[in-house]
Every structure is written in structure tokens, then in C-alpha cells.
MDTraj code that builds the backbone (N, CA, C; nanometers):
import mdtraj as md
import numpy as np

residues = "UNK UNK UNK UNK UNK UNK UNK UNK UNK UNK UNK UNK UNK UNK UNK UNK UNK UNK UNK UNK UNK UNK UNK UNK UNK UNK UNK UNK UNK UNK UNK UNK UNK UNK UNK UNK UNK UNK UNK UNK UNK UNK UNK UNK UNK UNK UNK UNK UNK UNK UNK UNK UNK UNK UNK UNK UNK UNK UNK UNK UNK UNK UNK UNK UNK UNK UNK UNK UNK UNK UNK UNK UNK UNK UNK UNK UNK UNK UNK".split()
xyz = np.array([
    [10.6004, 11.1705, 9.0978],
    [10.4861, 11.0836, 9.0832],
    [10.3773, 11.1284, 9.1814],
    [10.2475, 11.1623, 9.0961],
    [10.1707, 11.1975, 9.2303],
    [10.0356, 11.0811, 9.2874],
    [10.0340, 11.0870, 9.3857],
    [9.9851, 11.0124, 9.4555],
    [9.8010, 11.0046, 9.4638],
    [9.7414, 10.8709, 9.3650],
    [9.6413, 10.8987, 9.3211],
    [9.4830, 10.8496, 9.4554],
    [9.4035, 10.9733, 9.4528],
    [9.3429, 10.9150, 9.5799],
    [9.1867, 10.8391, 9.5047],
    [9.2466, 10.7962, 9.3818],
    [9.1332, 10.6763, 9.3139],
    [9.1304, 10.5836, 9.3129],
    [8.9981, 10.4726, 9.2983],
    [9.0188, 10.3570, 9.2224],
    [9.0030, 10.2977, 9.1538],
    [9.0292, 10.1857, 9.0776],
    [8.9541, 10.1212, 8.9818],
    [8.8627, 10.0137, 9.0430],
    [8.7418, 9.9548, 8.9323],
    [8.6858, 9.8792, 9.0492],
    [8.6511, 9.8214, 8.9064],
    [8.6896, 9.6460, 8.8930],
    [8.6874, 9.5832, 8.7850],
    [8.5865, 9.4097, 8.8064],
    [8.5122, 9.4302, 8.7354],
    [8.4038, 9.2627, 8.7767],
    [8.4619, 9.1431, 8.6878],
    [8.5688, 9.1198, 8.7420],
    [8.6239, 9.0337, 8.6750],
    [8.6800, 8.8976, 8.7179],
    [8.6173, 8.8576, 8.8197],
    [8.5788, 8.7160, 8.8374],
    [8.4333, 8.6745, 8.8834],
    [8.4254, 8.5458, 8.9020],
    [8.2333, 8.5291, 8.9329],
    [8.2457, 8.5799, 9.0928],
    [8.1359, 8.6017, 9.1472],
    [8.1145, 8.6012, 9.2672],
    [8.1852, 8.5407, 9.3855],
    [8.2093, 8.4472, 9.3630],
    [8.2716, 8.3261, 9.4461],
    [8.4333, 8.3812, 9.4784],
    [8.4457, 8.4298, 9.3929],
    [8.6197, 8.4729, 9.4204],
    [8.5706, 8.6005, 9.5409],
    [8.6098, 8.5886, 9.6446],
    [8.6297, 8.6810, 9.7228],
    [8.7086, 8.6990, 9.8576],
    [8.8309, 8.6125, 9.8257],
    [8.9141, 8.6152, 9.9425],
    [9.0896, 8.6250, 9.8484],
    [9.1488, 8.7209, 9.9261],
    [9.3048, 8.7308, 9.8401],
    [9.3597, 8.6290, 9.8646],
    [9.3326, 8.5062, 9.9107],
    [9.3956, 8.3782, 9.9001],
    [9.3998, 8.2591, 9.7540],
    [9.2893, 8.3532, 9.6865],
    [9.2418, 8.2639, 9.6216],
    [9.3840, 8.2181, 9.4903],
    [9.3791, 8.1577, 9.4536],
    [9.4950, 8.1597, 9.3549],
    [9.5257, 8.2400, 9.2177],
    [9.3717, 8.2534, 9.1241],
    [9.3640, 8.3690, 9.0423],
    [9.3922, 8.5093, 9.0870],
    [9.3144, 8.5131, 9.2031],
    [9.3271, 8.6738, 9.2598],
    [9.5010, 8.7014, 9.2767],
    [9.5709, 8.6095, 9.3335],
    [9.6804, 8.5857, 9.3580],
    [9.7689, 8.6344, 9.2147],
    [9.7356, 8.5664, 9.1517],
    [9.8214, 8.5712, 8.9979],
    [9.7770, 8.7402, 8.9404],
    [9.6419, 8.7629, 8.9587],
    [9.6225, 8.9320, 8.9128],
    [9.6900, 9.0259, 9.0174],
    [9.6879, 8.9911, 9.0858],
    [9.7417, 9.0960, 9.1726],
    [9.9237, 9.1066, 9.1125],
    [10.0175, 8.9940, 9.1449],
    [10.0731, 8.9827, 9.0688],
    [10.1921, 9.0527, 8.9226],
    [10.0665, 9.0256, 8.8497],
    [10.0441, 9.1107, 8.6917],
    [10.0373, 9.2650, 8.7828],
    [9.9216, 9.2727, 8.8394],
    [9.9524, 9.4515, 8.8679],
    [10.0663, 9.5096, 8.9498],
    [10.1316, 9.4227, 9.0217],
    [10.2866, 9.5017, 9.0386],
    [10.3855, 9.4900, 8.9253],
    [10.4233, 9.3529, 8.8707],
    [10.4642, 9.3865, 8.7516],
    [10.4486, 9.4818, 8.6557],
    [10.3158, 9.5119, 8.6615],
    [10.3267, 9.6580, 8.5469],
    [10.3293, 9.7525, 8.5875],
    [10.3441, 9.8138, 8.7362],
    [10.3583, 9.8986, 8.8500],
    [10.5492, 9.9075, 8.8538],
    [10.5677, 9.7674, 8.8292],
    [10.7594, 9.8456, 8.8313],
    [10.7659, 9.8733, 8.6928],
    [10.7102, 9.7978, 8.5812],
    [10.7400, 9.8784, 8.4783],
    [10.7197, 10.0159, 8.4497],
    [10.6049, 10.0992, 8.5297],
    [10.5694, 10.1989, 8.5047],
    [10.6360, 10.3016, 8.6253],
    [10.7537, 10.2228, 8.7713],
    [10.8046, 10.2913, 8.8059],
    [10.7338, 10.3839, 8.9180],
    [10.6310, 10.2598, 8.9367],
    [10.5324, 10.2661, 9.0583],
    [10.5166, 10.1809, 9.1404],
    [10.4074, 10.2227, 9.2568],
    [10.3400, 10.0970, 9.2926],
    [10.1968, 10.0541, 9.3147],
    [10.1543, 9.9655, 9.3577],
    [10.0505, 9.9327, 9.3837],
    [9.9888, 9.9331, 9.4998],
    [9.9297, 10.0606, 9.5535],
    [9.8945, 10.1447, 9.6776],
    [9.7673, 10.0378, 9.7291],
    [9.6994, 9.9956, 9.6772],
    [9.5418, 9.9425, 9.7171],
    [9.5288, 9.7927, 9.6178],
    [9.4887, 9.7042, 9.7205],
    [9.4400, 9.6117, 9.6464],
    [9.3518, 9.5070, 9.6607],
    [9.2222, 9.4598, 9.6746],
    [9.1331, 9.4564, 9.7597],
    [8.9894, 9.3352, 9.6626],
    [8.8872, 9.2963, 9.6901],
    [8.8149, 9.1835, 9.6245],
    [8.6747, 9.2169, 9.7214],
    [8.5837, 9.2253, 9.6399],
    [8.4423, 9.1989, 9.7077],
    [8.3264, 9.1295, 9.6066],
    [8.3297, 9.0026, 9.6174],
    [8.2189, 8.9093, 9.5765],
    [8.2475, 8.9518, 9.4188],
    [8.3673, 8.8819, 9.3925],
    [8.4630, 8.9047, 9.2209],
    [8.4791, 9.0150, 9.1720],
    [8.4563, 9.1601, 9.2387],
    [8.5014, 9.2764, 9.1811],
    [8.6415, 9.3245, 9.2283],
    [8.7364, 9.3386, 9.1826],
    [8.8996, 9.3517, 9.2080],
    [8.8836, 9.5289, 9.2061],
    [8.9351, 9.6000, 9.3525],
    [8.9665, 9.7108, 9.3520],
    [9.0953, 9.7836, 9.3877],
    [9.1691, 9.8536, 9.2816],
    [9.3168, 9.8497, 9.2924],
    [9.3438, 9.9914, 9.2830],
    [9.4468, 10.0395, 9.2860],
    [9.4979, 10.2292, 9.2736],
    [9.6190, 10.1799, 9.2558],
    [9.7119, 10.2372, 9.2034],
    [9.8380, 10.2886, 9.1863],
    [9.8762, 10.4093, 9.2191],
    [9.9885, 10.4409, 9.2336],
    [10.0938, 10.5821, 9.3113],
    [10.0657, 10.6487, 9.1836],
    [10.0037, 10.6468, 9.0739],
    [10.0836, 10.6798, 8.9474],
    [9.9461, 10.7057, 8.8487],
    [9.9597, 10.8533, 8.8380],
    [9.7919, 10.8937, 8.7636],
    [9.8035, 10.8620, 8.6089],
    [9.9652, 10.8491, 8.5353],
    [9.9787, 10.8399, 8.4024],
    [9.8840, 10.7314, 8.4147],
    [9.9581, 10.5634, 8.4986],
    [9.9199, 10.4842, 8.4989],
    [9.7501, 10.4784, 8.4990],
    [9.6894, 10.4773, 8.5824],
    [9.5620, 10.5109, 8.6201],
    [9.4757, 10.5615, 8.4995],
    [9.5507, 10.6550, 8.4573],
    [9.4778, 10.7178, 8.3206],
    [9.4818, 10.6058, 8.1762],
    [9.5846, 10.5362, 8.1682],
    [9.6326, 10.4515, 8.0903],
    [9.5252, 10.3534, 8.1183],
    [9.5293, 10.2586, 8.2325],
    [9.4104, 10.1918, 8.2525],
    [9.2398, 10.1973, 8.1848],
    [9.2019, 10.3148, 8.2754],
    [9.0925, 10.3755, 8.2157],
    [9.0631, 10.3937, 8.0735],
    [9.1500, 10.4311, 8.0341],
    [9.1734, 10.4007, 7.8689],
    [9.1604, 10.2975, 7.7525],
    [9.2082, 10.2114, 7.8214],
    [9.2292, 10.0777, 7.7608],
    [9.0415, 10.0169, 7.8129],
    [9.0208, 10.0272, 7.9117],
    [8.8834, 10.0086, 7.9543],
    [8.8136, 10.0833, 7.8557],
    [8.7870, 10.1586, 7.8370],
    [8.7018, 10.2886, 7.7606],
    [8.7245, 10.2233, 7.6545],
    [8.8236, 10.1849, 7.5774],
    [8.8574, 10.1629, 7.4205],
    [8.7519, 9.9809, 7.3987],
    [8.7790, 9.9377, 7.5232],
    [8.7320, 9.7862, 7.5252],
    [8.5814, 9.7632, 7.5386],
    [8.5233, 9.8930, 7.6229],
    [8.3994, 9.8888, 7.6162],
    [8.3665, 9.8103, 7.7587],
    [8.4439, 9.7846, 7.8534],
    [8.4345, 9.8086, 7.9693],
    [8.3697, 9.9061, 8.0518],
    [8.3870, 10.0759, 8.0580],
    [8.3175, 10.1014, 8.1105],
    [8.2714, 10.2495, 8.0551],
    [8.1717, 10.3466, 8.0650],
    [8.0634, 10.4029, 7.9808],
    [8.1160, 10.5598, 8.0234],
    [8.1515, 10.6396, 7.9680],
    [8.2218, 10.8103, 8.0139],
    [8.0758, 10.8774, 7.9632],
    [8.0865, 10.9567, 8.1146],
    [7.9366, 11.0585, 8.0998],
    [8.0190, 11.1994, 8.0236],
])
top = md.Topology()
chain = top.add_chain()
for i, resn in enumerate(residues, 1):
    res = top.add_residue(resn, chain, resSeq=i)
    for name in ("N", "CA", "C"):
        top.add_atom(name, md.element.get_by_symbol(name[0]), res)
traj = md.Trajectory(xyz[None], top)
């Protein structure tokens, strides 16, 4: 597994969410180790600034998989 030195950076709560106490942030974070042992990883980075969630995984399949599903959703724009 190689060890990814990226991140994702996702705007997916309002502004106001910006402390890892919060209880949503709590529950996403969460969800991303769960799919981190499914994928037989972990969850290296995980972090919040004024509702943008920034996370990495050990695991570039993963990472790439992500990005993907973003791209397909129209989340975010490939130059």
C-alpha cells in the first residue's frame, strides 16, 4: 500500500461546522474509517476549516476511487 502525500478537500457542511467535536463531523469521519478497513487502510489526515472536510488515506486505489465518484457526480472540474 503506498502512502498517499494528498488530499481531498470536500465543502460539505455550512460554515459553522468547524470544530471535530461537532457531532456530524463526528459521524463523517466515522464513515471514512469504515471504508478505510474495508479497503484495508487507513485514514492518515483528517481535519475541518469553516465546513470544508480535509482527509487522505494510506491508500492511492482508494484516493483514486474517491476522486472518481466526485468527477462522475460533478463535484469537482478535471483540467
Amino acid at each position: 500500500m503506498k502512502k498517499t502525500p494528498w488530499f481531498i478537500e470536500i465543502d460539505l457542511f455550512s460554515p459553522k461546522v468547524d470544530s471535530l467535536d461537532d457531532p456530524a463531523l463526528i459521524s463523517f469521519r466515522e464513515l471514512l474509517e469504515d471504508v478505510a478497513e474495508e479497503y484495508g487502510c487507513d485514514l492518515i489526515s483528517f481535519d475541518i476549516d469553516k465546513g470544508t472536510v480535509i482527509f487522505s488515506f494510506d491508500s492511492d486505489e482508494l484516493m483514486a476511487e474517491i476522486l472518481n465518484i466526485l468527477q462522475s457526480d460533478g463535484k469537482i472540474i478535471s483540467k
